[in-house]
N, C-alpha and C positions, 0 to 999 in steps of 0.2 A: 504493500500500500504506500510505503514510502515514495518507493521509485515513481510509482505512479502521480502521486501528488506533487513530484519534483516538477516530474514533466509538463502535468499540467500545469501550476502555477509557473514556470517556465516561458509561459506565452504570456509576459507582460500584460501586451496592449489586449488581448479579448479579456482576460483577466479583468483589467481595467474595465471595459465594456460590461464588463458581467456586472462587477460591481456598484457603476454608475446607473445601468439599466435597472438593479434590485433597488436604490434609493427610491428610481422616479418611481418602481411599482408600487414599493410603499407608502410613496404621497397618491399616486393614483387609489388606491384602494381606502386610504383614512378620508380622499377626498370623495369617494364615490358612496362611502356610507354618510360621509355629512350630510352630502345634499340629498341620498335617500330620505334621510331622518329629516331634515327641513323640511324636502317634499309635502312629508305624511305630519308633520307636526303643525304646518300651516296651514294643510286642508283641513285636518280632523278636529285641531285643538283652536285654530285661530280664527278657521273661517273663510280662509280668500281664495276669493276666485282665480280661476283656474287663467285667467290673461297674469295674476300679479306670481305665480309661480314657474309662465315660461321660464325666465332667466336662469330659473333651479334647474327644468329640464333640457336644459341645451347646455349647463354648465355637467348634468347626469351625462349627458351623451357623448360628450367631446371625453371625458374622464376614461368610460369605459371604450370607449373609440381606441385612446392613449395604451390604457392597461394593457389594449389585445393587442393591440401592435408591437408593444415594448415587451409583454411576453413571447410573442413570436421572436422579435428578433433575441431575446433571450435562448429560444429553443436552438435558433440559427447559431448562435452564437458558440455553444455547446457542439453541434454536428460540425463548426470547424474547426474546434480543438481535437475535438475526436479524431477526424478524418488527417489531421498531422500527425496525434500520435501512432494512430494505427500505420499509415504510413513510413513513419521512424521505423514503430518496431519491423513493419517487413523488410524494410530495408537492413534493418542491423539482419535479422535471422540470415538473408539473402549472403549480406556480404560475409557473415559466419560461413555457410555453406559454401561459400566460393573459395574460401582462403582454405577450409579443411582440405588436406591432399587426398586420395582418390581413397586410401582403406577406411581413413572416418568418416566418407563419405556412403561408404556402403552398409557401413554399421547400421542396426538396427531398418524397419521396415521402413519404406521413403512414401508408403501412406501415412505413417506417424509424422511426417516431417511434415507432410502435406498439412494436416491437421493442424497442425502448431502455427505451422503459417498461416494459414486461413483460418480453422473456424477460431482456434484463442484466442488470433487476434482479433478478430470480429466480436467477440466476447467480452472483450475489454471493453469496447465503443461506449455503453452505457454507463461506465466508472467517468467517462469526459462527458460527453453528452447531458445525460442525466444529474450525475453526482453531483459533481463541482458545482454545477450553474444555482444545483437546490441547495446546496450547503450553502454559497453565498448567497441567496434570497432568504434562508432560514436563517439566517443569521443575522441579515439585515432587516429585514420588514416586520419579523417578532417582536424585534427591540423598538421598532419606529411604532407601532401598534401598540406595547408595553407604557412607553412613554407619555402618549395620550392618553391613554388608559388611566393611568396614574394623577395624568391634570385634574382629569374629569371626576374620579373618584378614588379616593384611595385604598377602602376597601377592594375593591374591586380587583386591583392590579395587586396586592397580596394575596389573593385568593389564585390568580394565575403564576404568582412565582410559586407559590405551596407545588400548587398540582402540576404544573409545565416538567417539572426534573422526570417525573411519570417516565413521558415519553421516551425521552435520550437515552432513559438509563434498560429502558426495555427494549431500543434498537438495540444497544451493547449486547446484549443478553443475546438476544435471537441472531444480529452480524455475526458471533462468533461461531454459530451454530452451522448458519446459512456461509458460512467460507469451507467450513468441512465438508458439506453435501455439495458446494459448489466444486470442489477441488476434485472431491468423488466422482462426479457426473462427468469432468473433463476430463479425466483420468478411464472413464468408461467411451466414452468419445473417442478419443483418440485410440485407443484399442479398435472399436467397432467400426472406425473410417480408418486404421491402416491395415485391416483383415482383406475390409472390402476391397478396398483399394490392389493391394498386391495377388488380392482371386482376382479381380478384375484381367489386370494387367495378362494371371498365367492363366486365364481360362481354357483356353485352348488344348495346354498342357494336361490340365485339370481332365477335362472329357476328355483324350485321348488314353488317359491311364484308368479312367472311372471312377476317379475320386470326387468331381463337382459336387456330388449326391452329401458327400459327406461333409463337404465346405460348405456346403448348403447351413448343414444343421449348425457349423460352427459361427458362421453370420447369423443366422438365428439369434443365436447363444447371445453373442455380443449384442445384439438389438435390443435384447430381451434387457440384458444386465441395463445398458444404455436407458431403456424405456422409466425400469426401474429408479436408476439414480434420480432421472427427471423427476417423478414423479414426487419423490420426497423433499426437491428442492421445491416445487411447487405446493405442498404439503406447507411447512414451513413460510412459505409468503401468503397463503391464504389465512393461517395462524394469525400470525404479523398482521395484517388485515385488520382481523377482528379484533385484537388485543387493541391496534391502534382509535379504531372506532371507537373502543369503548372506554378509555380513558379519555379520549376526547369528547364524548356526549356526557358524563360522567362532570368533567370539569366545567364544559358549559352549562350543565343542569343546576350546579352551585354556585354558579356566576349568577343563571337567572335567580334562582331563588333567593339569592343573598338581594339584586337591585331591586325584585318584588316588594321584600320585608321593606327597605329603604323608601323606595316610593308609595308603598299602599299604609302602609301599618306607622313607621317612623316621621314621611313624610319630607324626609331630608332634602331628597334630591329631586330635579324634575325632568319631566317624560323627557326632554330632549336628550339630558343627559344618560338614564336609565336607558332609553332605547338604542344612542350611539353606541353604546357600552355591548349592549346584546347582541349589537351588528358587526361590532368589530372583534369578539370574541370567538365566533367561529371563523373569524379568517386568520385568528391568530393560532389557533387551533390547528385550521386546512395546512399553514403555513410547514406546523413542525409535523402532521400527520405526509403531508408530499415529501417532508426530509426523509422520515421514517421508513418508505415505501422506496426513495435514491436510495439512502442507504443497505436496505435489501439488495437492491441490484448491485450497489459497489461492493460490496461484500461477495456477489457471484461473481463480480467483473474480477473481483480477487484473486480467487481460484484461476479462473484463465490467465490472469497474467504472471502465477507463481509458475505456469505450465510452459508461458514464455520465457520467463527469467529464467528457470532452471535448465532451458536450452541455448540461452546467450550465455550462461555462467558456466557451462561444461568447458573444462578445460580445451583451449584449441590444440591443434598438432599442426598448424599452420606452417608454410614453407615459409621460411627467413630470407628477406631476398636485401640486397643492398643497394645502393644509390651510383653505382658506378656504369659509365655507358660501354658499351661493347662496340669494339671499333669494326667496320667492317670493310674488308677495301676489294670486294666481290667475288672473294673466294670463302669458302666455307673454313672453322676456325677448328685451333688443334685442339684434342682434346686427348685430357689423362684421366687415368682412376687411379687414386693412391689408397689401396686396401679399404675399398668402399664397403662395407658391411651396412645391414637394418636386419632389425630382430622387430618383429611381431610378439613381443614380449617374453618374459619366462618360459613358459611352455610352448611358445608357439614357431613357427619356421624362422630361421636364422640366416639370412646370405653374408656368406664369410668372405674376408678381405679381397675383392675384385679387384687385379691391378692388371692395365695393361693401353696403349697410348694408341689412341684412334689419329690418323694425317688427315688431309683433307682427299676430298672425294673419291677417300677409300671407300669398299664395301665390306660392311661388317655382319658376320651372321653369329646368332647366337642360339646355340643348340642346347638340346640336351631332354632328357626324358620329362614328361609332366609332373610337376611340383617340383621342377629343379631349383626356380627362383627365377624364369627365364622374365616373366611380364613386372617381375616386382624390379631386375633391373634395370628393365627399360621405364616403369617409372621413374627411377632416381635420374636415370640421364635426364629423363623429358623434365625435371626437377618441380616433378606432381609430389613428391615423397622425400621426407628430408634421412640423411642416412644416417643411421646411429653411431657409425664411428667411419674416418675415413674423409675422403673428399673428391668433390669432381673437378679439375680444372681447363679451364675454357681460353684458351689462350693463356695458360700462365699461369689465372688468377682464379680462386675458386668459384664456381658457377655461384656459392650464395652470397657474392660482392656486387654484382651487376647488379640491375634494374629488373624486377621480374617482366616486364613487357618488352625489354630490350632481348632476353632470351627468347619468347617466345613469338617474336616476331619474325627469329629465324629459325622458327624450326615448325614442321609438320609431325602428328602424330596419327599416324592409321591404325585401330585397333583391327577385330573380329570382326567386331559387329559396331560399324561407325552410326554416329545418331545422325536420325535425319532428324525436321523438325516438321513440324504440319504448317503446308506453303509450298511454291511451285517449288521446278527442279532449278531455275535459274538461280531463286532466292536460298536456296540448300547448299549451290555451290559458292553464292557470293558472302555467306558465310566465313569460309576458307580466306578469301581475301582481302585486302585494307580497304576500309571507305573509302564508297566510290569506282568500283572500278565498273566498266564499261560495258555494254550489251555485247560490244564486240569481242573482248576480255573473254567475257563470261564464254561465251558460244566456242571461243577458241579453245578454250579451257577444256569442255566436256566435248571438242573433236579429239583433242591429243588424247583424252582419259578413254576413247573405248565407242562413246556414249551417241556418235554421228545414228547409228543405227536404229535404236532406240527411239532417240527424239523424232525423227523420220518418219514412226508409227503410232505418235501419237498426236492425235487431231489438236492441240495447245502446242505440240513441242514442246519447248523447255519451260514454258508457261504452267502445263500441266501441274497439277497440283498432287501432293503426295499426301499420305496422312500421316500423325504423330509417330515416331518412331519409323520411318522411310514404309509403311503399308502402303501397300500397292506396288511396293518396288519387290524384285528378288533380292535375295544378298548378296548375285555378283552384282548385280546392277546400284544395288547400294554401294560396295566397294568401288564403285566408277567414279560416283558423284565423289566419295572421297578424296580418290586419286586426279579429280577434276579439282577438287580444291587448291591440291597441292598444287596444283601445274596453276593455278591462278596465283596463286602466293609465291611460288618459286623459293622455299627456302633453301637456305645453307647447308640443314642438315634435318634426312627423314627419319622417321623412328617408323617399324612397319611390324605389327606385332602380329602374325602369322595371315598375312593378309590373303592367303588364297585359299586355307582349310576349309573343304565345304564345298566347293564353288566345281563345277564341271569343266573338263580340259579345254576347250574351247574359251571360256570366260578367264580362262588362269590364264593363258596364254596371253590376251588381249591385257591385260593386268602385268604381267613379266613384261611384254614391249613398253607399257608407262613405266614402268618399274625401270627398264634400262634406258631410258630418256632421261626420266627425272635424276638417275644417278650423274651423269654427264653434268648435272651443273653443282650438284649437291653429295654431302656425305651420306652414305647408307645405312643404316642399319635394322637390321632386321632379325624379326627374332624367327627360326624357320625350321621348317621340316623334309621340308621336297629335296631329295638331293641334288636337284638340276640347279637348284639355288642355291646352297651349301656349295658347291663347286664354284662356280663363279664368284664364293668370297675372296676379295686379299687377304682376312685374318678372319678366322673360327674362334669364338671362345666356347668351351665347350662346358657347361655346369651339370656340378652330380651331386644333389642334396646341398644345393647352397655355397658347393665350393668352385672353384675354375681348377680343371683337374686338368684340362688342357688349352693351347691354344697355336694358332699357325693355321699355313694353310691346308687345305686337304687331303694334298700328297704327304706334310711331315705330320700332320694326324696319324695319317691310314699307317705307317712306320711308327711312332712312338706311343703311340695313347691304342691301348686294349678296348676300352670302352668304347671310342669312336668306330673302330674296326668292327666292333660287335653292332651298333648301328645303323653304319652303313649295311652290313649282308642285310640285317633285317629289313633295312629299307629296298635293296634292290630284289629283295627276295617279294616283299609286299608289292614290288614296279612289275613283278614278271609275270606275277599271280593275276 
């Protein structure tokens, strides 16, 4: 709640607004029971005709004219705080997610992320919106209402300090109740939108094994627990409700009673004053029962934002990058590993001291059997992943001295399965490239990748539109637009993490000719299996459970390293098969 209220009161100037806005309501509202009370005390009690009480009714109308306006823009006022902080925070989660390198990015279900981003933050809205704006009118107009009160009679405004604490201390009570069921419900939310979310995503997967039936019942589950939490949060405000109702009717009942005794029995006071008093007590009442009811909400808006914070407060693993620029004078830059190691923790896979010195527009392949550590290496190059012991240097100096956009301005990364995004194919491949660049660019770009054929049989062309995650494309044809990127960006140096697994000979083929172009201006590297590509490396490194047990080219492999020798038969044995 702190954070929260930093934030808000943070925005100065609506702050301001709020606050100037709640003064005038409160003169609008002690002014709109005057003149009611004039109105009816000079018909009923004085006598006069209805020409000598316009001036009271146009002074009633202009009042309550004011009130609704100034409350509007009160409410406005609220949905623009809101709508920056909600903003802030997706921006902070955003730029969280972008900095975390690729393993804490895949941690945990990215339908929870989704959640967090959207619905908590959405959740929050009504903590700005709502809260703030009523906490400064309940703060302000009670006491502007109390004051007159007080003029007029001073019974009166001691019988509302007695009973007024009622309320506050009965939000305290129920807020602290209504943050745990709120924290619960988000806590069931987010569960129930990252299930759905990642069946979503594997449905396909899902029927093909015949399990959907069963993900079925476990969305169920979650909806069910989800339906649940809601409802006890709502449970709880309809409490709150009535508890506030009735300390408010409760205290107005003794306001009246007590001006009754004074005007009818005592005789003290008169109707004008007895009646203002009656009128302005249930708006001092409305005033802290509408706190009562923000407060509810800010207490739920609590929970979503404890949902937030504890994902902006997770420690990062963020790449370190530094301020220095990468010279470049149009050739691709040298690069070393000095005993590069990254542990995936205690128990988990280890890649041990990689040392070995990349020239320029060498080709580099890196082999070795599955979970050898082949894609976690080329992480660290592509400097997604910072290394736990060791270092990379780039010309000299270690890759984390540069400017992280001066790095990856020169360099391309092709995985397996490159992401499309949903939008044409032109727009997928000018992705790849610096703002700005050209239709004609673009069109050249996906002739050199493969893609002239393609685009030819489809009634848009490169217009054609794809859907999220390149659907509607195959996967060689996804790896085109990729390889169409590259050739748009033209880096220094490629990183290609088994870029033809999958793909039918015809499609690998057309993929190996961008593959031997793009190397021609650029450094290679590749992480590979095919041996027709293993072959045409200048350097092999070859990893076996996280170490470099070899490396050279593939004639002093096939002579010095056993394990290479054992992989090659098995690969040409798998070619002949």
């Amino acid at each position: 709640m702190k954070h929260l209220s930093k934030m808000a009161f943070g925005q100065r100037n609506m702050i301001t607004l709020l606050v100037v806005s709640a003064v005038c309501i409160g003169a609008m509202i002690i002014g709109q029971a005057y003149f009611f009370v004039a109105i009816v005390d000079r018909i009923y009690l004085e006598g006069q005709s209805f020409a000598g009480i316009i001036p009271l009714l146009v002074g009633l109308l202009l009042v309550i004219i004011v009130r609704t306006w100034l409350t509007h823009m009160n409410g406005r006022t609220g949905v623009k705080i809101a709508s920056k902080a909600k903003r802030d925070f997706r921006a902070s989660l955003l730029s969280k997610f972008s900095r975390n390198p690729v393993q804490a990015s895949l941690k945990g279900q990215s339908g929870q992320k989704v959640s967090v981003l959207m619905d908590a933050v959405d959740e929050v809205d009504p903590y700005f919106s709502s809260y703030i704006p009523q906490i400064i009118q309940s703060t302000i107009v009670p006491l502007m209402i109390l004051i007159v009160v007080f003029i007029q009679h001073l019974n009166s405004g001691l019988i509302i300090i007695v009973t007024a604490p009622f309320i506050p201390f009965f939000m305290i009570v129920i807020g602290m109740k209504t943050k745990d069921k709120s924290e619960e419900q988000m806590d069931k939310l987010a569960a129930f939108s990252g299930r759905f979310l990642d069946t979503l995503q594997g449905l396909t997967t899902l029927k093909l094994f015949g399990r959907s039936v069963r993900q079925k019942g476990k969305i169920r589950e979650s909806s069910i627990d989800f339906r649940e939490a809601t409802m006890e949060v709502l449970k709880i405000a309809f409490v709150s409700s009535f508890m506030l109702e009735l300390i408010s009717m409760l205290s107005i009942g003794l306001i009246a009673l007590e001006v009754a005794i004074q005007l009818v029995v005592y005789e003290s006071i008169s109707f004008f004053t007895a009646f203002f008093i009656l009128v302005l007590a249930p708006e001092f009442f409305a005033a802290l029962k509408d706190l009562g009811s923000a407060f509810h909400t800010g207490r739920g808006s609590a929970g979503a934002a404890k949902k937030v914070s504890d994902e902006l407060e997770e420690p990062e693993q963020a790449v370190q990058w530094g301020e220095q620029e990468l010279q470049s004078d149009g050739k691709p830059p040298v690069i070393e590993l000095r005993n590069l190691a990254f542990s995936y923790g205690e128990d988990g896979f280890t890649l041990n001291h990689i040392q070995t010195s990349i020239p320029p527009y060498s080709q580099i392949a890196i082999v070795g059997r599955s979970g050898a550590g082949k894609t976690t290496l080329l992480h660290m190059m592509a400097g997604l992943v910072n290394p736990t012991e060791g270092e990379m240097l780039v010309e000299g100096k270690p890759l984390s001295s540069y400017k992280e956009q001066e790095w990856f301005d020169q360099l391309s990364y092709i995985s397996q399965h490159p992401y499309l995004f949903s939008g044409s194919i032109a727009e997928n491949i000018a992705v790849g490239g610096k703002s700005g660049a050209s239709r004609a660019e673009i069109e050249a770009a996906a002739s050199k990748a493969g893609l002239s054929g393609l685009v030819e049989t489809l009634a848009n062309g490169l217009d054609t539109s794809v859907g999220e995650a390149g659907r509607g494309l195959s996967g060689g044809e996804q790896q085109r637009v990729a390889i169409a990127r590259a050739f748009l960006k033209r880096p220094s140096v490629i990183l290609f993490d088994e870029p033809t697994t999958g793909l039918d000979l015809q499609t690998e083929r057309i993929l190996q000719e961008s593959i031997k172009e793009l190397s021609e201006t650029s450094t290679v590297i590749t992480v590979a299996h095919r041996l027709h590509t293993i072959k045409r490396a200048d350097n092999i490194l070859l990893l076996d459970h996280g170490k470099l047990i070899g490396q050279g080219t593939h004639d002093e492999l096939i002579q010095s390293v056993s394990e290479y020798r054992n992989m090659v038969s098995a690969q040409q044995g798998s070619d002949a098969s």
